[in-house]
VOGU-3710 file (C-alpha; in Angstrom, 3 decimals, decimal comma):
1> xxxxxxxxxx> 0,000/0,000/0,000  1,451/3,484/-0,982  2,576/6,058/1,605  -0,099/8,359/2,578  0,514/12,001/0,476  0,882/14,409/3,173  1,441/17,415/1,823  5,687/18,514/2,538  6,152/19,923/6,055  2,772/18,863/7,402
11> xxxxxxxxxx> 2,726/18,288/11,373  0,554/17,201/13,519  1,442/19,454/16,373  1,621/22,595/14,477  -0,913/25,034/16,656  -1,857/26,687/13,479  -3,501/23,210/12,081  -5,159/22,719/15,245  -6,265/26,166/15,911  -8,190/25,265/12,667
21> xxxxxxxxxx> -9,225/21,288/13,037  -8,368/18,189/13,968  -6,640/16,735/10,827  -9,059/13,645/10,935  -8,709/13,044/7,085  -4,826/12,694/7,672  -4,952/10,426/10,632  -7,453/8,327/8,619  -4,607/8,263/5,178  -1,898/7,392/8,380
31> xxxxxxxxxx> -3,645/4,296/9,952  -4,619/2,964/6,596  -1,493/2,771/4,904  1,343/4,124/7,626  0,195/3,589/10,903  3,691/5,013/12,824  5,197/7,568/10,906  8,050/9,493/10,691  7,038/13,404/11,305  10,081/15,967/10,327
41> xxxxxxxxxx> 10,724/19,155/12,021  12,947/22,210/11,829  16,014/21,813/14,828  14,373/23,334/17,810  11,325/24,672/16,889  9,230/22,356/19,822  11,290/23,154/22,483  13,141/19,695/21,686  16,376/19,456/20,199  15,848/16,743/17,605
51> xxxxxxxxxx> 14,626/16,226/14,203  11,361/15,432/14,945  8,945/12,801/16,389  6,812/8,697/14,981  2,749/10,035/14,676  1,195/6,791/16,396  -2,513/6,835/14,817  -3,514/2,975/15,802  -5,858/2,537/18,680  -3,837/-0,749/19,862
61> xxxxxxxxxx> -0,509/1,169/19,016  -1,103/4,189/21,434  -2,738/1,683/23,793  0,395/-0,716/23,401  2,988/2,569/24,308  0,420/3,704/27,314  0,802/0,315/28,878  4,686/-0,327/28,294  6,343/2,584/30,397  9,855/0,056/30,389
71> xxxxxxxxxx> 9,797/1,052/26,527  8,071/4,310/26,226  9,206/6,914/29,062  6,830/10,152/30,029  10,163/11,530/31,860  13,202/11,710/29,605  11,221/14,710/27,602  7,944/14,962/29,552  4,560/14,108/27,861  3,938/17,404/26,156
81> xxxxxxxxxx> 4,891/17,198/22,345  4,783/20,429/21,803  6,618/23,496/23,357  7,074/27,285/22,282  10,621/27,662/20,952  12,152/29,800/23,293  11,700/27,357/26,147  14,677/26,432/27,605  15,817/23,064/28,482  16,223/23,985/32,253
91> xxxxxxxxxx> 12,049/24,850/32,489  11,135/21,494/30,797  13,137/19,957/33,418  11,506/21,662/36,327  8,094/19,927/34,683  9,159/16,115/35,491  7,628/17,118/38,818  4,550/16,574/37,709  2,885/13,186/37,967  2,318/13,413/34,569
101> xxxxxxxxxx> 5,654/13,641/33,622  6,700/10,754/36,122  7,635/6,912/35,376  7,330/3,809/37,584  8,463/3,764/40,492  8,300/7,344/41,343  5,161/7,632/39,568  3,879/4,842/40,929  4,729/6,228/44,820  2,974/9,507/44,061
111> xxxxxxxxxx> -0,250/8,165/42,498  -0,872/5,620/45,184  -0,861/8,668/47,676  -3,127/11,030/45,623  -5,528/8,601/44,537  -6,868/8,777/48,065  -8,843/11,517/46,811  -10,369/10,441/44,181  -11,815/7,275/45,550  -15,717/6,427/44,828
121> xxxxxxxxxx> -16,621/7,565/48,260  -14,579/10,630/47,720  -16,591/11,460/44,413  -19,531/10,666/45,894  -19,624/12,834/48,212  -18,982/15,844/46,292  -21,926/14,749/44,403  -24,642/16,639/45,843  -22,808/19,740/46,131  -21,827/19,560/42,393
131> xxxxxxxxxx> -25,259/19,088/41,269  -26,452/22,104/43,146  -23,460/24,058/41,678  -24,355/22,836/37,782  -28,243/24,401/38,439  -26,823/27,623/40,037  -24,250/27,399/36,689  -26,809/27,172/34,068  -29,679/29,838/35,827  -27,028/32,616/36,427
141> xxxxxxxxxx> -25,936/32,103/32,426  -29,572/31,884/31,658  -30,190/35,567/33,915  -27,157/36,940/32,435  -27,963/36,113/28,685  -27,989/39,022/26,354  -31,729/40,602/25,507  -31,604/38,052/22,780  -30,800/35,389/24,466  -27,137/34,757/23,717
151> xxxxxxxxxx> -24,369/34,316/25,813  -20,619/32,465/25,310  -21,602/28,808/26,601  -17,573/28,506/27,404  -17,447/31,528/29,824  -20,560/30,919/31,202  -21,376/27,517/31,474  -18,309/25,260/30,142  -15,418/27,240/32,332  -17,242/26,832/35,762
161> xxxxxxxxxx> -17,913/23,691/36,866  -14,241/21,974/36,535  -13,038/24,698/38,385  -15,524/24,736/40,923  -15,110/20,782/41,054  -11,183/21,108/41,316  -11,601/23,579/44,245  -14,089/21,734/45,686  -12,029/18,639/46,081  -8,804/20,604/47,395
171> xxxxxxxxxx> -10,404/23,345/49,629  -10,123/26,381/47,607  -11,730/28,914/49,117  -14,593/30,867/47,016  -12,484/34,207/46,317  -9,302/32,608/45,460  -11,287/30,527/42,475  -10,673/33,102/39,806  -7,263/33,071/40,093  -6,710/29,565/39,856
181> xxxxxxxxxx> -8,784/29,763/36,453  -6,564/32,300/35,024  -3,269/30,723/36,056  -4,379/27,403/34,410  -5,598/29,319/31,316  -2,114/31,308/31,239  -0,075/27,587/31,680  -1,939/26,275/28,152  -2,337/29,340/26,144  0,933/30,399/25,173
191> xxxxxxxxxx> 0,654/29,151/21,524  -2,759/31,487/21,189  -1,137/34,951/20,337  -5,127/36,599/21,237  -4,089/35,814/24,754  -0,505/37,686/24,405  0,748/35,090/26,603  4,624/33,955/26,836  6,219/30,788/28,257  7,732/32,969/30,984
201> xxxxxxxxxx> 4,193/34,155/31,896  3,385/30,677/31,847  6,056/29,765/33,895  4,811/32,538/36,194  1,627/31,199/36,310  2,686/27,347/37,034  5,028/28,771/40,304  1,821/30,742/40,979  -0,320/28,001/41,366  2,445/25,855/43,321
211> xxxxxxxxxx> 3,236/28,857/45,919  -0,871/29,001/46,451  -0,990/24,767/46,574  2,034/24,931/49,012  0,617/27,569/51,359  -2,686/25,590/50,924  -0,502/22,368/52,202  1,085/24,645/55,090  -2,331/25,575/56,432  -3,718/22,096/56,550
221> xxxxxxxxxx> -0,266/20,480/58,465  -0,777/23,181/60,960  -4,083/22,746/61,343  -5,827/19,944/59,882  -9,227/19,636/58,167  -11,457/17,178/57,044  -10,509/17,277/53,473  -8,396/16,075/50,767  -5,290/18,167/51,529  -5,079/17,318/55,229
231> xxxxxxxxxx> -4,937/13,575/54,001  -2,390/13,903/51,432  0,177/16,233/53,634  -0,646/15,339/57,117  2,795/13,702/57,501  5,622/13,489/55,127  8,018/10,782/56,870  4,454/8,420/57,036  4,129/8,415/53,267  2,327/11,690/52,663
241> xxxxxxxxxx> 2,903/14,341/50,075  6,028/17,134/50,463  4,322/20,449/50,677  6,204/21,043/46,795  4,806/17,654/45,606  1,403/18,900/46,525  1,692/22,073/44,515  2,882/20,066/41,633  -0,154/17,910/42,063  -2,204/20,964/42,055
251> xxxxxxxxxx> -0,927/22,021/38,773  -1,579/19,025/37,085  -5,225/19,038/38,472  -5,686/22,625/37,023  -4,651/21,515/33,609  -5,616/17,618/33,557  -8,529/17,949/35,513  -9,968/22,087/34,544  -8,920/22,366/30,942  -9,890/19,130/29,639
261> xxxxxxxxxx> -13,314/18,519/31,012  -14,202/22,091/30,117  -13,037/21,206/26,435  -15,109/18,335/26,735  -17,845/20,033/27,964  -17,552/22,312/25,593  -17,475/20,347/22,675  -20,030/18,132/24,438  -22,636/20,826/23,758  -22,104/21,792/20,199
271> xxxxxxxxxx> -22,343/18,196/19,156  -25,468/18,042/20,462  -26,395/21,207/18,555  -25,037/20,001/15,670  -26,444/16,768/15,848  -30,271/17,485/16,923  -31,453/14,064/16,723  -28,873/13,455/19,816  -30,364/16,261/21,502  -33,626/15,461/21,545
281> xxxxxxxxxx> -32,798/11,240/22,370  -30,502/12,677/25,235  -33,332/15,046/26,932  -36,035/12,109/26,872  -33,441/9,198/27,549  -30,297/10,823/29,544  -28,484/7,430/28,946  -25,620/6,783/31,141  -23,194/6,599/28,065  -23,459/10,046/26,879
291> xxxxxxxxxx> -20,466/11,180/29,212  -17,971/8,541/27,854  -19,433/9,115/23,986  -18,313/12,950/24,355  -14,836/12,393/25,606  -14,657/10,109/22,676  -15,696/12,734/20,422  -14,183/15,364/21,968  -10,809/13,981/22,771  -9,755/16,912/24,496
301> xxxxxxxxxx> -6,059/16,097/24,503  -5,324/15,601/21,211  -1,926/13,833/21,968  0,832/13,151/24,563  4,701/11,640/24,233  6,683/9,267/24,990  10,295/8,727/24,578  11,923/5,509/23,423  14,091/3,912/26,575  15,772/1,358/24,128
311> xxxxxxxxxx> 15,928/0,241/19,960  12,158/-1,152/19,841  9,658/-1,729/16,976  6,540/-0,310/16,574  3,753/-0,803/13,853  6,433/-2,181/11,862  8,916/0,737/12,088  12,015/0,063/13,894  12,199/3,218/16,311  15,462/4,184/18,290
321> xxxxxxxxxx> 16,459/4,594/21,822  15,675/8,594/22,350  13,404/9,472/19,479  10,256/11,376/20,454  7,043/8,853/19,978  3,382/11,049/19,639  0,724/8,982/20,476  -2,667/10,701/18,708  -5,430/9,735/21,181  -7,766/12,018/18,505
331> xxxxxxxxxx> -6,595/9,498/15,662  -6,954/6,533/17,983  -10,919/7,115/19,331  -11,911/7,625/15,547  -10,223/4,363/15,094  -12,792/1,804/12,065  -10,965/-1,330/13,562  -12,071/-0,653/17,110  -15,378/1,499/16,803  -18,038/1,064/14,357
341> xxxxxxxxxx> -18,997/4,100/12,284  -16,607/5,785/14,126  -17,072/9,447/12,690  -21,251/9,443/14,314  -21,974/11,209/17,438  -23,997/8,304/19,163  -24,388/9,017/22,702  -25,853/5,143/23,364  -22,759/3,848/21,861  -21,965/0,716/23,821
351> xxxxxxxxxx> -18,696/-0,887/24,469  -16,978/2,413/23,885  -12,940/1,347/24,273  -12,095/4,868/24,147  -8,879/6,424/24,929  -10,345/9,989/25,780  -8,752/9,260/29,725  -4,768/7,840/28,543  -4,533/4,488/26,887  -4,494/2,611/30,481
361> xxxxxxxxxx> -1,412/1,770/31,915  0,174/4,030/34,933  -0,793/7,321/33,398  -4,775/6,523/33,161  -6,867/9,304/34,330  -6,686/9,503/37,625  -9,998/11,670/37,968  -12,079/9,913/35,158  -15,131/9,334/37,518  -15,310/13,031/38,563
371> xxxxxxxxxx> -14,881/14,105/34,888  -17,811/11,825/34,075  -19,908/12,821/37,141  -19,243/16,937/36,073  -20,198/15,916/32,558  -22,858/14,227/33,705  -24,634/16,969/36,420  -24,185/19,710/33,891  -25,926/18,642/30,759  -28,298/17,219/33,076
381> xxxxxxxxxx> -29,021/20,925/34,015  -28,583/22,230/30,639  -31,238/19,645/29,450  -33,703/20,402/32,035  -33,245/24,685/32,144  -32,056/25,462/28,426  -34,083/22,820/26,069  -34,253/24,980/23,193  -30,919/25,789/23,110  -29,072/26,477/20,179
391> xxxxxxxxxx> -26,311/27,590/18,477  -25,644/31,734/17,487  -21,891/30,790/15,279  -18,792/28,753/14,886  -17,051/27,426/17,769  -13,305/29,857/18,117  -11,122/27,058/18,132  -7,626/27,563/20,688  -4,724/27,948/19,016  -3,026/25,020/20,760
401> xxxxxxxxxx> -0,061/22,126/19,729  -2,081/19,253/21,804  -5,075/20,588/22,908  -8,607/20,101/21,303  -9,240/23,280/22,845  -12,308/26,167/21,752  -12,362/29,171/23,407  -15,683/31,170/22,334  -19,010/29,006/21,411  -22,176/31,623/21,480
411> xxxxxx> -25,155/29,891/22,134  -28,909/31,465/22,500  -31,907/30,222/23,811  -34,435/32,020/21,980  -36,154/30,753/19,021  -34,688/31,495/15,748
//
């Protein structure tokens, strides 16, 4: 079968391509005929000092590097494909901190501490309060809507309950929730030149976040509540959290947890618009596998990386200790082998093997049940308070190198 025909220079982590689309049609020529392929870059340009990274579009190939951490390391360049250029080598270090950017066993150490607070009784109870917070959500957009109805269902609706979620779970107090919205939103943007945002003011933001996370850790070991952050830094030398590994943990919940389930949420809703027949099913039925069938479609991380530990072989391409591996979780939950009719918004699809939450292994989402329960709660109260809504324009897509992100979707509720 003939190499696919990408046009020269074509990359799948170029922000302006994504700030655009997802380049479905390309990961479609890729798993057909080239399923691991060799993607060139300019020197530098990523943030990485190498010619470029293997595009891994096969559901059971990124599922095979997820699960094989021995092969296929998150630390030796972190699991971000994509930085700006003028990132220096010294501030991609500082991010193997985060549990994201860990391998076994020191990844394994840290998750078996924080997963304490994400256990089904710990979702559960925030359950309640969440499902009061998605009503109050969708009435205030509904009372601030413009005379004709319209409002920005991202700023409104989308941004609020992650972040309310997030600061639910770690004890943010009410005032300080604003900030932790912007700092996460500063941390991602710095591709998007609308948001005039540079890797040092990301930086800034990230050491932000950890100062407020390690003051947040501080309070609690001096005097400790009944919450999630008295649990996991109550006692370093008994196999709690460091006050430093907490604020890294609290980055990785702003962006992991805040910035994907919005996108999701997000992108949630104008499928639904777009696809009015799901819409209507979803408001009579609410089936319990709309939540996993819009991560699926949504994919909000586009892709993550891993680095080859030793000479291996994947998809039939013999890859080398050190090269850059991009595992397209977009390409991989649009996959015809795995899903049928893959490219249909089906919210009763059923088994749905996506890999919306990491491809399994040690790096599976750690908070996929309290994505699912937000995703849930709100279209529950979107369903029940905004029926007729529908959509004013075109989603404003982020301008992003792994992010499925949209920034502006306006929405109305009155009739047309």
């Amino acid at each position: 079968m003939p190499c696919p025909a990408l046009p020269d220079g074509f990359d799948f982590t170029d922000p302006d391509l994504l700030q655009d689309r997802v380049p479905y049609p390309e990961f479609a020529q890729l798993r057909q005929s080239e399923p691991v392929r060799w993607i060139p870059q300019e020197r530098g340009i990523t943030g990485y000092d190498d010619e470029g990274y293997w595009a891994v579009t096969r559901h059971a190939d990124v599922k095979f590097v997820s699960t094989h951490p021995e092969l296929y390391s998150s630390n030796t360049n972190t699991a971000v494909i994509r930085f700006n250029s003028s990132i220096q080598r010294d501030q991609i270090e500082v991010q193997k901190l985060i549990m994201l950017n860990m391998d076994p066993p020191e990844h394994t150490r840290v998750r078996q501490i924080v997963q304490r607070g994400f256990t089904p009784r710990a979702i559960r109870s925030l359950e309640d309060v969440l499902r009061r917070r998605a009503r109050d959500i969708v009435a205030t957009a509904l009372q601030q809507a413009g005379p004709d109805g319209s409002f920005d269902f991202v700023e409104n609706v989308a941004v609020e309950l992650p972040l309310q979620a997030i600061a639910e779970l770690i004890g943010v107090e009410q005032k300080d929730r604003s900030k932790v919205f912007d700092w996460s939103n500063k941390m991602v943007a710095y591709d998007d030149p609308e948001y005039a945002i540079t890797e040092e003011i990301g930086a800034e933001a990230a050491m932000e976040i950890v100062g407020y996370a390690m003051n947040l850790a501080a309070e609690r070991k001096q005097c400790p509540a009944k919450d999630i952050v008295s649990q996991l830094v109550a006692a370093e030398d008994e196999g709690n959290l460091s006050s430093d590994e907490f604020g890294f943990f609290v980055i990785l919940l702003a962006v992991a947890g805040n910035e994907t389930t919005r996108n999701a949420i997000t992108h949630g809703m104008h499928a639904f618009l777009t696809h009015p027949d799901q819409w209507e099913r979803y408001k009579r039925e609410r089936p319990g596998t709309t939540a996993e069938e819009i991560v699926r479609w949504a994919t909000p991380v586009v892709s993550f990386q891993r680095t080859a530990t030793q000479d291996t072989e994947l998809g039939g391409q013999k890859i080398k200790a050190g090269d850059r591996v991009g595992i397209f979780y977009s390409s991989a939950n649009h996959d015809p082998e795995v899903f049928d009719d893959p490219d249909s918004f089906d919210i009763t699809r059923d088994p749905n093997p996506h890999l919306g939450f990491g491809g399994g292994g040690p790096h599976f989402c750690l908070g996929k049940s309290l994505a699912i329960l937000e995703i849930d709660l709100i279209f529950n109260a979107i369903a029940d308070a905004m029926p007729g809504l529908r959509l004013v324009g075109d989603p404003r897509r982020l301008r992003a190198a792994w992010l499925n992100g949209v920034k502006e979707l306006q929405v109305s509720t009155a009739a047309e």
